[in-house]
N, C-alpha and C positions, 0 to 999 in steps of 0.2 A: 105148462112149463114147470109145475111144482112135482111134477111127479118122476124126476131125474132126479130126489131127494126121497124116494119110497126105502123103508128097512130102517135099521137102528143106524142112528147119526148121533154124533158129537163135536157141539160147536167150541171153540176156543177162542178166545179175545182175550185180549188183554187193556188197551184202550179206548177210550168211551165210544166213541163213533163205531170201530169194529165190536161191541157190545151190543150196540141199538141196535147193527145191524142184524147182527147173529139171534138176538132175540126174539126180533121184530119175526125173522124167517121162522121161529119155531114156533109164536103165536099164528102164522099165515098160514103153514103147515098143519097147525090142529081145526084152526076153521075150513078148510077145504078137505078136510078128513083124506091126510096124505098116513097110509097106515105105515107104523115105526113107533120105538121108544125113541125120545131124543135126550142126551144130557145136554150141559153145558158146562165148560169149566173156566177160570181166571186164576188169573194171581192178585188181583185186585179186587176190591169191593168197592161201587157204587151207590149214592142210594138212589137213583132212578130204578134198579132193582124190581123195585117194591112197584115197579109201573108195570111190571109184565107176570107172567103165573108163571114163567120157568124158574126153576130151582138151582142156584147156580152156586157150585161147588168151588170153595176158593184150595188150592194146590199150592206147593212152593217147587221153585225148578229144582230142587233135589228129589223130589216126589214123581216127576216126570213118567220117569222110567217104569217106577212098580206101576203107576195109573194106568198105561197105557198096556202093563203082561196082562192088568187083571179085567179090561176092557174088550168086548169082542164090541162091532159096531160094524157097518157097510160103508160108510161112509163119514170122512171129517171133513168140517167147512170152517174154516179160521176168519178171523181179521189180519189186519195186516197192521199192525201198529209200526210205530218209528221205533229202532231197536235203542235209543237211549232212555226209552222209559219203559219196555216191556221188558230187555235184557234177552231176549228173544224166545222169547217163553211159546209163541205161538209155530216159530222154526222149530224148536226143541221135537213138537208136537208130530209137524211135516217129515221132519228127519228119521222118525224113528217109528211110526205108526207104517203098517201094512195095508190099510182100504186105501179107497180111492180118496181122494183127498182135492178138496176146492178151496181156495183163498180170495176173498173178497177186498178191491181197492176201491176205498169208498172217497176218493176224492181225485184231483188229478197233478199231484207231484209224490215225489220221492219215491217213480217206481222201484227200480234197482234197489234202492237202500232199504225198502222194505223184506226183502227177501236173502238179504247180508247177515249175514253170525260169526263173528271169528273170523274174518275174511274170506269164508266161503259161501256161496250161492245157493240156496237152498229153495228149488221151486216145488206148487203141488202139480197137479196133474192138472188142472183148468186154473187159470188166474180168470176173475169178474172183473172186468172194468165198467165203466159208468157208461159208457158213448163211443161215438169214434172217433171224437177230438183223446179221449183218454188211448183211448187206443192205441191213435198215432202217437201220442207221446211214451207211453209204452216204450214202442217199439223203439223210436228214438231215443230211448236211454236204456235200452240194452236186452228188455225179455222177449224171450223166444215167441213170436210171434204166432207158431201152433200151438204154444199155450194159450194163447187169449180168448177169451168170449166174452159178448157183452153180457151183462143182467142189471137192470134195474136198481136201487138202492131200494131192499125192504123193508130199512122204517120208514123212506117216501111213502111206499107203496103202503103200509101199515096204519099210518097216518090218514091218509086220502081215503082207504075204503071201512076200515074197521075203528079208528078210533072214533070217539065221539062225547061233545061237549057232556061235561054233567055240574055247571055252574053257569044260571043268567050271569048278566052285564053286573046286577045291585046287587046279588050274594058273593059275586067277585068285589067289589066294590066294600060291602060291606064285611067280607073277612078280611082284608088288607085295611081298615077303617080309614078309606078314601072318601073325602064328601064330592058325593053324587055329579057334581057339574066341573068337577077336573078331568082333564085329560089324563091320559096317562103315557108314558114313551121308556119301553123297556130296552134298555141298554143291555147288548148279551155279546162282550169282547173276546177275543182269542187273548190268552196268554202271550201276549210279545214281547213281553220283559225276557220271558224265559231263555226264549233261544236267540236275542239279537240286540244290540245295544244300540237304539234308537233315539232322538231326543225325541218323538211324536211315537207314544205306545197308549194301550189302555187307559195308562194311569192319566198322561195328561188329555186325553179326550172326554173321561170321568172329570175332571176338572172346569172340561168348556162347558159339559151338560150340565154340572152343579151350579154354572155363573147363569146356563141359560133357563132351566127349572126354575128359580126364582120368580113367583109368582105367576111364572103361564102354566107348567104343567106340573102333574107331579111322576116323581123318577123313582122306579125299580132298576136292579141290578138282577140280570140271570148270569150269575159265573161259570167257565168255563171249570169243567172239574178237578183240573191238573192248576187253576190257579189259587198261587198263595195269596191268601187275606191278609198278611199284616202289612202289605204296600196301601191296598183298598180302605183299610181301615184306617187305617193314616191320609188318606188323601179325604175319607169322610166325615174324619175327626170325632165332633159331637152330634152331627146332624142325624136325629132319630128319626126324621121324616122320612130318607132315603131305606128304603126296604129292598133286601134281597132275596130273592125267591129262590129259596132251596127247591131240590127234584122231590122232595116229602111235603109240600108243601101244598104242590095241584100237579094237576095230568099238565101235560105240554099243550094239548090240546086247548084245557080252560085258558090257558096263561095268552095265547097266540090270540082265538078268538077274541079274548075281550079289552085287550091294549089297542092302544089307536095308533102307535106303529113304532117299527121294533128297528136299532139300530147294533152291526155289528160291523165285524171288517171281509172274514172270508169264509168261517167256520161253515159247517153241516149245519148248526142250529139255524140258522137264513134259509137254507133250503127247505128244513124241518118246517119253519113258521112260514113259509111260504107259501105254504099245501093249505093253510088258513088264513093262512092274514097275508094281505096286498099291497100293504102300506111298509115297506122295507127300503131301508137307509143302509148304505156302503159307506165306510168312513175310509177313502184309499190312503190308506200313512207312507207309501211309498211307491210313486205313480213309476218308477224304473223297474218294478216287479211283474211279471204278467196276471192279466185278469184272468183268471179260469172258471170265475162264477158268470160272468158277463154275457155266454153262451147260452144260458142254462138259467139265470133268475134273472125276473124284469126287478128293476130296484133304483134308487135313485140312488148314484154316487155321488160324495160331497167329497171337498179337498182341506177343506178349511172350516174354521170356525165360523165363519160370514155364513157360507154356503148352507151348513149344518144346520143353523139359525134357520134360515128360509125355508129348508123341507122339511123341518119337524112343523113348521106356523102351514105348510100347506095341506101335513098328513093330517095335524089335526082340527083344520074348519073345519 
């Protein structure tokens, strides 16, 4: 299946998910000795970066244009980021390149919107979706249904076969200076401050786990990397116990294995740590929104603070 990516390729992303993904495919691509040069390029720098050996070239969309006269390549494969934080840095790419060109939807909303600039429509030549639940929703919002194909997500796929722990349970333990007979319950939120005025977001379910940490476990934070800290840091005040794990910090891998179980709301990181860790908590902050991970991850969903309580005391006997 990897070999419909043979010849010089150039991946583009812009946000985190179509990153992992796009990397993840150029790391799979050199373990299965798929022959090609591959680039990569962004507008953005992450420091998960530092997780994979590609070399990833940061651009600005005024740059666009010369990158792409002084590029020969067989083939571009994008992300598909939301056009209010790329600015459509990865359409600029589709619009105006001559290979053949693949776009990756690595989750299952906002198809249409992803493939919008300026108010016009901008498709590649193959859209990936996840499934056929993605599929049909696809189509049901709008894209040309000969473009569709399914593929895989590749940092699932990157995850499950090629990564691999390189920290026991105690040296994890022991570089976060956790004493030995605590649990541990990593909290790893989507941004929902960001895009929706909620009174149940991040902030206050960081709040129920600080009331409920108190004495049974101890709490890390994985943050989403489009979230701003000075809310977080305010909601944790002075409490130096709470630890957040930066992507410089451990492979995703070490982090998943050796927590006792990992709560989020709908992100790709659940899926991510799902490929290791079995123990996963849904926090639904708005049961009128559809499930789309529900399909696709086994996980306990909680409604409430009550609820929350009981599956974190069951994940970790």
């Amino acid at each position: 299946m990897w070999e419909i990516f043979s010849g010089n390729g150039l991946f583009v992303f812009s946000d985190p998910a179509g990153a992992k993904a796009c990397l993840a495919l150029d790391e799979i691509l050199n373990k299965e000795n798929i022959f090609g040069e591959r680039r990569s390029v962004s507008n953005k720098h992450y420091s998960f970066y530092q997780q994979f050996n590609s070399k990833v070239e940061i651009i600005e969309k005024k740059d666009i244009q010369q990158f792409i006269n002084q590029t020969n390549v067989n083939w571009v494969f994008t992300g598909t980021s939301h056009p209010d934080s790329s600015g459509g840095f990865e359409l600029l790419f589709l619009k105006n390149v001559k290979s053949k060109t693949y776009s990756f939807i690595d989750h299952w909303t906002n198809f249409k919107l992803r493939f919008t600039h300026n108010n016009d429509l901008i498709y590649p030549d193959i859209i990936f979706v996840l499934d056929d639940m993605a599929r049909e929703l696809a189509i049901a919002d709008g894209l040309p249904a000969e473009k569709i194909a399914l593929f895989q997500n590749p940092y699932l796929f990157y995850l499950r076969e090629y990564a691999k722990p390189t920290l026991s349970r105690a040296a994890f333990y022991k570089k976060l200076n956790i004493p030995a007979n605590k649990k541990i319950v990593l909290y790893a939120p989507d941004p929902l401050s960001l895009r929706q005025v909620n009174f149940v977001n991040e902030h206050t379910i960081l709040e129920e786990l600080l009331d409920l940490s108190e004495n049974n476990f101890t709490l890390l934070l994985k943050l989403h990397p489009l979230q701003p800290l000075e809310r977080v840091k305010k909601v944790l005040n002075t409490n130096s116990e709470i630890k957040i794990i930066r992507d410089d910090d451990f492979l995703p891998v070490d982090v998943f294995k050796n927590v006792d179980c990992i709560i989020g709301f709908y992100s790709n990181y659940l899926l991510e740590a799902s490929t290791v860790n079995k123990n996963i908590i849904r926090y639904q902050v708005n049961s009128d929104q559809p499930d789309y991970l529900n399909h696709t991850l086994k996980s306990v969903l909680v409604k409430n603070k009550s609820e929350l309580e009981l599956a974190i005391k069951k994940c970790c006997e």
